[in-house]
ROFILO-336860 format. One line per field, with one value per residue (C-alpha): residue in three letters; z, y, x. Coordinates in steps of 0.1 Angstrom, whole numbers, plus 5000, padded with zeros to 4 digits. Example, Ala and Ser with C-alpha at 12.3 -4.5 7.8 and 13.67 -1.06 7.14 Angstrom:
BEGIN
pavo: c(ALA,SER) $
up: c(5078,5071) $
north: c(4955,4989) $
east: c(5123,5137) $
***
This chain:
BEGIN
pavo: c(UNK,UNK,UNK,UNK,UNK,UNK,UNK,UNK,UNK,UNK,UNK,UNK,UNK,UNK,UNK,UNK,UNK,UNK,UNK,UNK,UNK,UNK,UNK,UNK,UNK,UNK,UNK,UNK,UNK,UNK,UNK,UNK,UNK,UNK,UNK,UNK,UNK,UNK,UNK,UNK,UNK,UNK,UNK,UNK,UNK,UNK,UNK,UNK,UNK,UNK,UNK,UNK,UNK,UNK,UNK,UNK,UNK,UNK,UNK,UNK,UNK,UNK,UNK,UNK,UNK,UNK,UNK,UNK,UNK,UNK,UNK,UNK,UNK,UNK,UNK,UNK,UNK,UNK,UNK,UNK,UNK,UNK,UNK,UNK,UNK,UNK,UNK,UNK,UNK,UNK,UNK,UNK,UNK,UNK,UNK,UNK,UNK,UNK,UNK,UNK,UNK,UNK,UNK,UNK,UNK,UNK,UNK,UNK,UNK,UNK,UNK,UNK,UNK,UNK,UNK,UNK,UNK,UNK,UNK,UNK,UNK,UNK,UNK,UNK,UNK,UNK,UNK,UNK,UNK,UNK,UNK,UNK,UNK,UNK,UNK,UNK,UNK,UNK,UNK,UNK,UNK,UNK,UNK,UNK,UNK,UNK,UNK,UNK,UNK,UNK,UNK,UNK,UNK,UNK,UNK,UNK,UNK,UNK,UNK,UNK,UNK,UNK,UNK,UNK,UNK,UNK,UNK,UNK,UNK,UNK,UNK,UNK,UNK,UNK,UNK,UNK,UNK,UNK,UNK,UNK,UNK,UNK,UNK,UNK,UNK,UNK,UNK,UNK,UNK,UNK,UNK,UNK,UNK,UNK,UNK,UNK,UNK,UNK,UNK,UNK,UNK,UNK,UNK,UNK,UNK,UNK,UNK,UNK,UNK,UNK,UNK,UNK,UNK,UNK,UNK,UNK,UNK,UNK,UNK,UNK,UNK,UNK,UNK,UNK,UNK,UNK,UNK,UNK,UNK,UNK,UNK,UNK,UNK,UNK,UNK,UNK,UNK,UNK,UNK,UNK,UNK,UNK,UNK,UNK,UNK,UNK,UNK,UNK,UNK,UNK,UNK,UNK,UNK,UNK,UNK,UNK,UNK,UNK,UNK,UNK,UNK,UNK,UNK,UNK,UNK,UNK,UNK,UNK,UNK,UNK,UNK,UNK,UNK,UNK,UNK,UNK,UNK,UNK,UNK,UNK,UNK,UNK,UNK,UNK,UNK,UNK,UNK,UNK,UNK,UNK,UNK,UNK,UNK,UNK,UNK,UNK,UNK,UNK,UNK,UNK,UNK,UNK,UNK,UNK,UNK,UNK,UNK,UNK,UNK,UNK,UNK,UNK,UNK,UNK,UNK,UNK,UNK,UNK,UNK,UNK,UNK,UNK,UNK,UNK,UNK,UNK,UNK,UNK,UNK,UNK,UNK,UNK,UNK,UNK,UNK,UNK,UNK,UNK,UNK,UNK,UNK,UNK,UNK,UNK,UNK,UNK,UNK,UNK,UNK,UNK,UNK,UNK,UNK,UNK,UNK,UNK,UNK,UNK,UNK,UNK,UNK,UNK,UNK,UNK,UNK,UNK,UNK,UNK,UNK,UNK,UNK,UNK,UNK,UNK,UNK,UNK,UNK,UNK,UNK,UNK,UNK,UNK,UNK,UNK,UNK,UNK,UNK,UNK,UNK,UNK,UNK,UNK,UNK,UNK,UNK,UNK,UNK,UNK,UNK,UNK,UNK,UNK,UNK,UNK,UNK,UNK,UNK,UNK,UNK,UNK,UNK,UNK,UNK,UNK,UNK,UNK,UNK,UNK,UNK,UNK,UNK,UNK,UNK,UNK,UNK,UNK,UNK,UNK,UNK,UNK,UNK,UNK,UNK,UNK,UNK,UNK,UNK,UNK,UNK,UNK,UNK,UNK,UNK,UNK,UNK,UNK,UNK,UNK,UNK,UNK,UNK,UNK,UNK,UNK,UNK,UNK,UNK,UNK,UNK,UNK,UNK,UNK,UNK,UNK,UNK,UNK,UNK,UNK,UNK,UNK,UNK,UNK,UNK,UNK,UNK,UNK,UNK,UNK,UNK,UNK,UNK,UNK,UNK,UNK,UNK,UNK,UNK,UNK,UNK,UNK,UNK,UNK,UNK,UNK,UNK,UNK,UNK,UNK,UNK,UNK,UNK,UNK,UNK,UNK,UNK,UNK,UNK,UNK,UNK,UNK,UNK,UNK,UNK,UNK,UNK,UNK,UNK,UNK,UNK,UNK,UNK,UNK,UNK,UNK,UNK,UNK,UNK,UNK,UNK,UNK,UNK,UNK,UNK,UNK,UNK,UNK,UNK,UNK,UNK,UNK,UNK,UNK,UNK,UNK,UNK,UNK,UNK,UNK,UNK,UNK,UNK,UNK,UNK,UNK,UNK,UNK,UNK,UNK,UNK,UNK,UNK,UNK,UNK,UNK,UNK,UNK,UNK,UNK,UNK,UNK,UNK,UNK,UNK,UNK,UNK,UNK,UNK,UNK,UNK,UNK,UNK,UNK,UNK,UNK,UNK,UNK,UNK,UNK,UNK,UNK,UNK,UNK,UNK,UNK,UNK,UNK,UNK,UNK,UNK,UNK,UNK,UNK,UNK,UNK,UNK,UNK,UNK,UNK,UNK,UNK,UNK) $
up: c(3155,3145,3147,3157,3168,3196,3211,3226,3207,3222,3197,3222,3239,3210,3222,3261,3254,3287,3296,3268,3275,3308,3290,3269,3297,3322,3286,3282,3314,3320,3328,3304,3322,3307,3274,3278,3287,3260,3231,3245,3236,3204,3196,3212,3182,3160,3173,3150,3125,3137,3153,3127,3100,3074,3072,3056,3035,3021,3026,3054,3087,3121,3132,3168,3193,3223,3254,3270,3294,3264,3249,3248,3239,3231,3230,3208,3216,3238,3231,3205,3198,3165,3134,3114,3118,3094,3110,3147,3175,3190,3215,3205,3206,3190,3199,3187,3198,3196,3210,3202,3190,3202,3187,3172,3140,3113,3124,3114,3075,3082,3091,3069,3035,3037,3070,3062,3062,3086,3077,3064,3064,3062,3065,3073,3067,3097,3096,3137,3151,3167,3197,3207,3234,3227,3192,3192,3209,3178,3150,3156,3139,3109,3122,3140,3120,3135,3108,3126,3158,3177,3170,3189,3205,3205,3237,3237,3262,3242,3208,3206,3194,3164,3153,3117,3094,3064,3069,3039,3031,3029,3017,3050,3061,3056,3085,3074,3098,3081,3079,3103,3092,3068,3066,3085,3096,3110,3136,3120,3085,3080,3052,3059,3055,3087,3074,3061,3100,3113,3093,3094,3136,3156,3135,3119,3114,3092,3109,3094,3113,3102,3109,3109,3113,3137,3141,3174,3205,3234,3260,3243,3240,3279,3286,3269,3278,3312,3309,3288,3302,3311,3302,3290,3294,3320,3291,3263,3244,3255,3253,3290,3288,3321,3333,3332,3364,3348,3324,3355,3371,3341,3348,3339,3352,3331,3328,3293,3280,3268,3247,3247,3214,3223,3216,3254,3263,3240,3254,3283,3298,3320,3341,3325,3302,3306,3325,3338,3357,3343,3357,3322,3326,3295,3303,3291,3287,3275,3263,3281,3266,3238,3212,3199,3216,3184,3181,3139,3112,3127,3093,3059,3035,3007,2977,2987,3024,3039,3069,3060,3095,3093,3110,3148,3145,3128,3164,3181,3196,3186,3178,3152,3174,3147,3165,3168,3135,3146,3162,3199,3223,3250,3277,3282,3311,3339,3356,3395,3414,3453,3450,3427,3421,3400,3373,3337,3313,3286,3250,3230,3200,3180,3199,3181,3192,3198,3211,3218,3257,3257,3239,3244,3216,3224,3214,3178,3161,3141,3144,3121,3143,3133,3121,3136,3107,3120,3157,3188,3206,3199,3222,3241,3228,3242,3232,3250,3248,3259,3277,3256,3235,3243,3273,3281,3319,3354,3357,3391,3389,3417,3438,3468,3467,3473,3505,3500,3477,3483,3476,3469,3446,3407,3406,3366,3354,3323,3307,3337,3317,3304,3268,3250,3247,3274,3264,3238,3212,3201,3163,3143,3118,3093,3118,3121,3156,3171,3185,3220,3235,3262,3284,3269,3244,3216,3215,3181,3202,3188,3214,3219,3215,3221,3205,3228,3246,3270,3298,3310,3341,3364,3371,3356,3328,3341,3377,3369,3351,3381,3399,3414,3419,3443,3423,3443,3435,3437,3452,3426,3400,3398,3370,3351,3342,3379,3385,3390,3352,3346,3334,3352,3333,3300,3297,3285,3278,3279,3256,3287,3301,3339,3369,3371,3403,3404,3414,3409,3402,3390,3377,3361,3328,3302,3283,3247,3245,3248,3285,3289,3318,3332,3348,3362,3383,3418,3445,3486,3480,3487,3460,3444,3437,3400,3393,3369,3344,3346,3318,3326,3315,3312,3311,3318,3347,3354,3373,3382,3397,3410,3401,3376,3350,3347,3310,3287,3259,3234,3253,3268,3267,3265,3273,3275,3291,3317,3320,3342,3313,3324,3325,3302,3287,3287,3261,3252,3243,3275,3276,3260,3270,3265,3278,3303,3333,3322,3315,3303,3318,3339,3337,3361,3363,3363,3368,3364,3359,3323,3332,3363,3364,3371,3394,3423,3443,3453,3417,3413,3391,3397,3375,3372,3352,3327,3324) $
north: c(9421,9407,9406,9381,9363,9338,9319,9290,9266,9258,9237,9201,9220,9229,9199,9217,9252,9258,9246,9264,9299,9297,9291,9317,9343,9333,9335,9370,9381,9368,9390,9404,9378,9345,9361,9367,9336,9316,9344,9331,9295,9301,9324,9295,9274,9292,9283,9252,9274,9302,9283,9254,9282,9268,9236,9260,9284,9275,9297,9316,9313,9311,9346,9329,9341,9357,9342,9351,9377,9398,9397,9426,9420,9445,9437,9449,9454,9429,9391,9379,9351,9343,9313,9337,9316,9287,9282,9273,9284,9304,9332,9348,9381,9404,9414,9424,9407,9429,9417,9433,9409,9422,9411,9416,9436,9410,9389,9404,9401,9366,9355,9376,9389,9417,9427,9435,9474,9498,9500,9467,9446,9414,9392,9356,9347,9314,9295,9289,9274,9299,9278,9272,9244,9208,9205,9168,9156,9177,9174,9144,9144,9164,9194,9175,9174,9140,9146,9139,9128,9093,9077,9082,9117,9138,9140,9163,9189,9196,9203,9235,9216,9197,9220,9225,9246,9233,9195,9178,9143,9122,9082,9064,9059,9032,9019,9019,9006,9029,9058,9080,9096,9130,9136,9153,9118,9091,9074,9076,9079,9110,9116,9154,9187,9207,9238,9213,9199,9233,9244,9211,9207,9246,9272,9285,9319,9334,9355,9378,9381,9415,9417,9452,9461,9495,9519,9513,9527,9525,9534,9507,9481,9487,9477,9446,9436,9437,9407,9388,9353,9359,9396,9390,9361,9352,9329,9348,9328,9300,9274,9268,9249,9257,9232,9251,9239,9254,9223,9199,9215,9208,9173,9150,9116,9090,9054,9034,8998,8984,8951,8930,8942,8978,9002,9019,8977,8979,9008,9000,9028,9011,8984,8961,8950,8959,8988,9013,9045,9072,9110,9127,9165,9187,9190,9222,9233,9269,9281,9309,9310,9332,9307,9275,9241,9222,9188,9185,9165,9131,9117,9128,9120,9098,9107,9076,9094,9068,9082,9074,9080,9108,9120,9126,9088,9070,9078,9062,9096,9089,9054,9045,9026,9007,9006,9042,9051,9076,9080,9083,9103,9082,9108,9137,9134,9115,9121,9104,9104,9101,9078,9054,9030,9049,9069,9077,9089,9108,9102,9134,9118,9154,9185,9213,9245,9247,9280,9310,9320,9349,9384,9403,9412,9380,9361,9354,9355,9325,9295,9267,9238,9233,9195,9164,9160,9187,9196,9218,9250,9283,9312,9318,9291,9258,9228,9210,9175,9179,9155,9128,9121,9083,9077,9116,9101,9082,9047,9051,9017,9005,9036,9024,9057,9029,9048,9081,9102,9110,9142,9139,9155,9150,9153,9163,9159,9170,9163,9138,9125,9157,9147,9178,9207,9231,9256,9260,9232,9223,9226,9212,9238,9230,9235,9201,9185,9166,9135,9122,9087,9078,9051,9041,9014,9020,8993,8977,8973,9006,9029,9062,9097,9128,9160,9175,9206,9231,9241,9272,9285,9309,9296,9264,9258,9222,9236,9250,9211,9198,9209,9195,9202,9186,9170,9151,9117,9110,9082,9053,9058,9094,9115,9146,9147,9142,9175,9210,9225,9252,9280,9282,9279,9274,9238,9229,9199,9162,9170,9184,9168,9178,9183,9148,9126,9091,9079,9042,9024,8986,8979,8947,8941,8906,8913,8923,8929,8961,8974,9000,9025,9042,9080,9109,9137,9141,9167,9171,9203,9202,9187,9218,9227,9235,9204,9210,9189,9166,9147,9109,9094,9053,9039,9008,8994,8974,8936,8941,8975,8971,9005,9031,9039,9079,9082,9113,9120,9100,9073,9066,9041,9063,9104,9117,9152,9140,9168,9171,9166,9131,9098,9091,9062,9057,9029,9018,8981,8965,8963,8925,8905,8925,8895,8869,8892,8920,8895,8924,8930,8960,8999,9026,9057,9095,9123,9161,9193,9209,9237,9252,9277,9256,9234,9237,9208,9191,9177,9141,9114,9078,9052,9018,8987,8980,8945) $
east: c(0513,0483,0443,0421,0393,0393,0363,0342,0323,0291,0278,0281,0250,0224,0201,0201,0183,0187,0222,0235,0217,0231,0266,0268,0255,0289,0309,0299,0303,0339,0368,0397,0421,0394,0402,0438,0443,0422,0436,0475,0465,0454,0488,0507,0493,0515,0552,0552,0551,0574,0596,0605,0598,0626,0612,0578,0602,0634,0659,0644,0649,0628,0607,0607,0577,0584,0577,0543,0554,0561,0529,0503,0463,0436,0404,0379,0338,0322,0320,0298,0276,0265,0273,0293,0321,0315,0284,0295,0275,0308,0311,0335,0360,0379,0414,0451,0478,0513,0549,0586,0615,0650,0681,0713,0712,0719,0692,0656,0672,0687,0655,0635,0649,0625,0635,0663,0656,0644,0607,0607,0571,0567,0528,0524,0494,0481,0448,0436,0412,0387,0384,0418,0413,0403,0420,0430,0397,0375,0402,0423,0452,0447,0465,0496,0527,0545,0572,0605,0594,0587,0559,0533,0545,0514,0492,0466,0478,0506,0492,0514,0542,0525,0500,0506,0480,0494,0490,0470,0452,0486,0494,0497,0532,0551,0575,0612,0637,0660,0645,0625,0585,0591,0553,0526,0508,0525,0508,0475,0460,0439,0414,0410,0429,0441,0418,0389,0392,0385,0358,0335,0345,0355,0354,0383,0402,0424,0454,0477,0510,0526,0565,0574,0614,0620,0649,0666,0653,0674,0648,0622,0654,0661,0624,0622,0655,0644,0616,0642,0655,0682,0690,0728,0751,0778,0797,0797,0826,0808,0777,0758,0732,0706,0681,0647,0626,0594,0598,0601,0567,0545,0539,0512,0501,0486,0481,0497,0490,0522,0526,0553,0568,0565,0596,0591,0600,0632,0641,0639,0619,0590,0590,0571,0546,0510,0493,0518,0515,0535,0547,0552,0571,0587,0626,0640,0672,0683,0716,0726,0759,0769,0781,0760,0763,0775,0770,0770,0757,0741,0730,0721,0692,0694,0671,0650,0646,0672,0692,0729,0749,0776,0803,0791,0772,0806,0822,0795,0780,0745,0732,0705,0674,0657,0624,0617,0633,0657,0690,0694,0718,0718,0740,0715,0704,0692,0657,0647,0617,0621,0649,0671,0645,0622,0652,0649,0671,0666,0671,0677,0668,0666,0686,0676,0665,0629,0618,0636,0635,0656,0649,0678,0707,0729,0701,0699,0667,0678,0692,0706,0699,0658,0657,0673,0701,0723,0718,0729,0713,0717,0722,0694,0670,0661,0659,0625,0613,0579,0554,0539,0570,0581,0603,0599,0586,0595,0576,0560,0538,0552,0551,0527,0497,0467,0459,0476,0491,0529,0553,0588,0613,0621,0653,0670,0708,0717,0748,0763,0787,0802,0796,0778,0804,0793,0826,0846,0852,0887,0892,0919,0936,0904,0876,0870,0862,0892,0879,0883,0881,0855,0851,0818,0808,0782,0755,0776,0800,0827,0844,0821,0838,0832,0847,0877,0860,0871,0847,0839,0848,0841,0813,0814,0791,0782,0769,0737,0727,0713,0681,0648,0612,0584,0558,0530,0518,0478,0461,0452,0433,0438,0456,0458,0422,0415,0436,0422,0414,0439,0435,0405,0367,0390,0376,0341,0320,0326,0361,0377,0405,0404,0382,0369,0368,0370,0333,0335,0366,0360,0329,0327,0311,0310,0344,0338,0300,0279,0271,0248,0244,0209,0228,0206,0213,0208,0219,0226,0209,0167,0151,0138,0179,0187,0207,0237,0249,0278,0304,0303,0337,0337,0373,0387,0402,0431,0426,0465,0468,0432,0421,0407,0426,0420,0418,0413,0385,0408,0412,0377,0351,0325,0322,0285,0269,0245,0220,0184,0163,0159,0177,0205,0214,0254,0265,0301,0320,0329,0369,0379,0411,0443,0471,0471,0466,0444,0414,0387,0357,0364,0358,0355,0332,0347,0327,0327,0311,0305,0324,0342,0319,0289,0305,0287,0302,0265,0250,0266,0255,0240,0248,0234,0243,0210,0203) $
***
């Protein structure tokens, strides 16, 4: 349980009286579901914490959130505007959020020394930002926590998984090719606290998260059982890993400049060097089993931080890749779009349980696997790699949509080559794995192996690894901040990352100098129509694929609100040479309305070129 307050920050709009009154009057009008569904993100921006919870407190384990269809809000009083929120100008409400974890009975104390009791209380206290949405366009990184992942794996629609209250002003980090980041910041050097960030950029709030142990109630266990996924297990002497589709479905398009001496090239997992267009997706698997898919102890730490290799990576089972800094398991999975030209495979660099999917009493409420040194999935749980981590994609450059997008399936296969235990493993009389030969050769050149495993049966635990969803490809230029915003209104102000169309997509421009745009408003409507205003996105264009390059707020030229004051002046650093092909000297112009809300599919914008 806990109480909060979640809002909008309308502070983009103090210069536009008028746009902003108008704002703030649809904000306080919206329906219980707008608020729902913008109090959700803002409790999804706690599962760092929950979930990788040992990594915060030594010796305690993870208090896992519930998936969302098990959450209950209240609302309190009407939404409020005011600057009592570190002097924002927020609209804002009150609410309670309230959920029920069901599990075996060890587990609440496991997890939580003071749960160990009927009656037991326990408060974890959560700084969060008051405006949930937007985080890594207001913030940047000083609230992602890149410790233990690829570098660069955060992408602005999945801040869920990085968000991290604690992260500090740190020493830049220092590449190791033996050693992977440990620290909050690894891609970038940030000179501000997580909470400072907050304060000075939405508006920040201080949540308590009260953990309260109950006596058993059959009729109350029965209920929540019911929402659980799944509600019991088929296997329960063994591990089952199941391919979640919902993962699949979550897809985002984007374009990506790669050099010659990127890792992604090393890989290989694109193409080619240069522009590419990439379909991103989370791929999810659960363990619906009822014992852990084990894999071990892949390295340990040095005092120095050095990753020395240990007993699963001395048979060749995972392999050190000195670029990214980590150690790869190269037999996951396989993804394909359409057909076998345009394949991925995935590279569980870290298989750990992530989040915990079931909430049923086979489901542990803890699990041992929640850093990359010893891994594996525990009943229940999954283990995601989300969108935005390197490699987690299917190059489709090469996919012909000039003229018209296309729909065909993407197609996931985990575990082809029947190398994670989904069963029982073989033990020798001192529980240690007995190690099997394989057919397949590490990249040193040693024999891979794979610990001996029995599979279960009845049905098998390998035939729910395979499935598929449809997942259409746009025309050119277009990407996921071309798509629909969802959930609807949520998104507001030039930091949005959806709703835009394409309105120009090469515009040419002298490479490396400033350019500077002359934009107003105009309408199909009768010139007395109330013209609304609009968020003009510059990005740059590719000479090679011939198109816009659909970028996001991070990523642009230039992002400005275009409002009917009067004309506005766009100006931004033409794009210079990147290599031999992609000469500089081209952008394109995107285009959308403040909010869904106000889009009222007439107002566009007119841009010219100012000498």
């Amino acid at each position: 349980m806990a109480t909060s307050k979640v809002g909008v920050n309308v502070d983009e709009f103090s210069e536009d009286p008028t746009t902003l009154s108008g704002i703030v009057d649809i904000l306080k009008a919206e329906n219980k579901q707008f608020w729902i569904d913008r109090a959700s993100q803002q409790i999804l921006l706690t599962m760092y914490r929950f979930n990788f919870r040992p990594s915060f407190m030594p010796n305690k384990y993870q208090l896992p959130l519930t998936q969302p269809n098990h959450w209950k809000f209240e609302f309190h009083g009407k939404p409020t505007r005011d600057r009592s929120i570190d002097g924002h100008d927020l609209v804002y409400i009150n609410y309670t959020w309230s959920t029920y974890l069901l599990s075996d009975f060890e587990s609440p104390g496991i997890s939580e020394p003071m749960l160990e009791n009927i009656g037991g209380k326990w408060i974890e206290p959560i700084v969060l930002p008051c405006d949930p949405y937007h985080l890594l366009q207001r913030t940047g990184y000083a609230c992602m926590d890149e410790g233990d992942f690829p570098i660069p794996s955060v992408h602005p629609e999945r801040t869920e998984w990085f968000y991290d209250d604690t992260c500090d002003i740190e020493e830049p980090h220092v590449a190791s090719p033996n050693q992977g980041c440990l620290q909050c910041h690894c891609s970038q050097t940030v000179n501000i606290s997580c909470v400072d960030a907050l304060k000075e950029n939405i508006g920040s709030v201080n949540v308590s998260f009260i953990f309260t142990r109950l006596p058993w109630n059959q009729t109350q266990a029965n209920r929540i059982r019911k929402l659980s996924d799944p509600q019991s297990t088929t296997h329960p002497e063994d591990a089952d890993q199941n391919l979640l589709t919902s993962g699949l479905a979550a897809k985002l398009i984007e374009y990506k400049y790669f050099s010659s001496n990127s890792c992604e090239i090393h890989e290989p997992c694109i193409g080619g060097t240069g522009w590419r267009r990439l379909l991103l997706f989370d791929s999810s698997d659960e363990n619906i089993g009822g014992t852990s898919l084990t894999i071990g102890q892949i390295y340990t730490l040095t005092d120095n931080a050095t990753q020395e290799p240990a007993e699963v990576t001395n048979h060749g089972l995972y392999q050190y890749d000195t670029c990214h800094h980590h150690y790869h398991f190269k037999y996951y999975g396989t993804f394909t779009y359409d057909n076998e030209q345009f394949q991925n495979s995935k590279r569980g660099f870290c298989i750990m349980s992530t989040g915990r999917q079931a909430n049923a009493e086979w489901s542990p409420l803890w699990s041992s696997f929640y850093n990359c040194t010893y891994q594996g999935n525990s009943p229940g749980w999954t283990d995601t790699y989300q969108a935005g981590i390197p490699c987690q994609w299917i190059d489709i450059t090469d996919y012909n949509t000039t003229n018209s997008s296309t729909t065909a399936f993407l197609k996931a296969n985990m575990n082809p080559d029947n190398m994670l235990c989904e069963g029982q493993l073989v033990l020798d009389a001192d529980s240690n794995f007995i190690w099997e030969q394989t057919n397949f050769t590490a990249i040193d050149g040693q024999t891979v192996y794979k610990p001996e495993c029995v599979t279960g049966t009845n049905p098998s635990t390998l035939a729910n690894n395979i499935d598929e969803v449809q997942i259409t490809l746009p025309t050119d230029g277009h990407g996921y901040v071309t798509e629909p915003c969802f959930p609807y209104g949520q998104h507001i102000g030039s930091e949005k990352n959806c709703g835009f169309m394409m309105k120009s997509p090469m515009e040419k421009c002298q490479p490396g100098e400033i350019t500077k745009l002359s934009c107003l408003l105009e309408t199909n409507l009768n010139c007395s129509a109330v013209l609304t205003p609009q968020v003009v996105r510059i990005c740059e264009s590719s000479q090679v694929l011939n198109t816009g390059l659909a970028c996001d707020y991070n990523t642009a030229l230039k992002n400005m609100v275009v409002d009917s004051s009067s004309t506005s002046v766009i100006t931004f650093m033409c794009p210079s040479f990147r290599d031999s092909q992609e000469l500089g000297g081209l952008y394109s112009i995107y285009v959308a309305s403040i909010m869904d809300q106000l889009d009222d599919q007439q107002t566009t914008v007119v841009c010219e070129q100012m000498q």
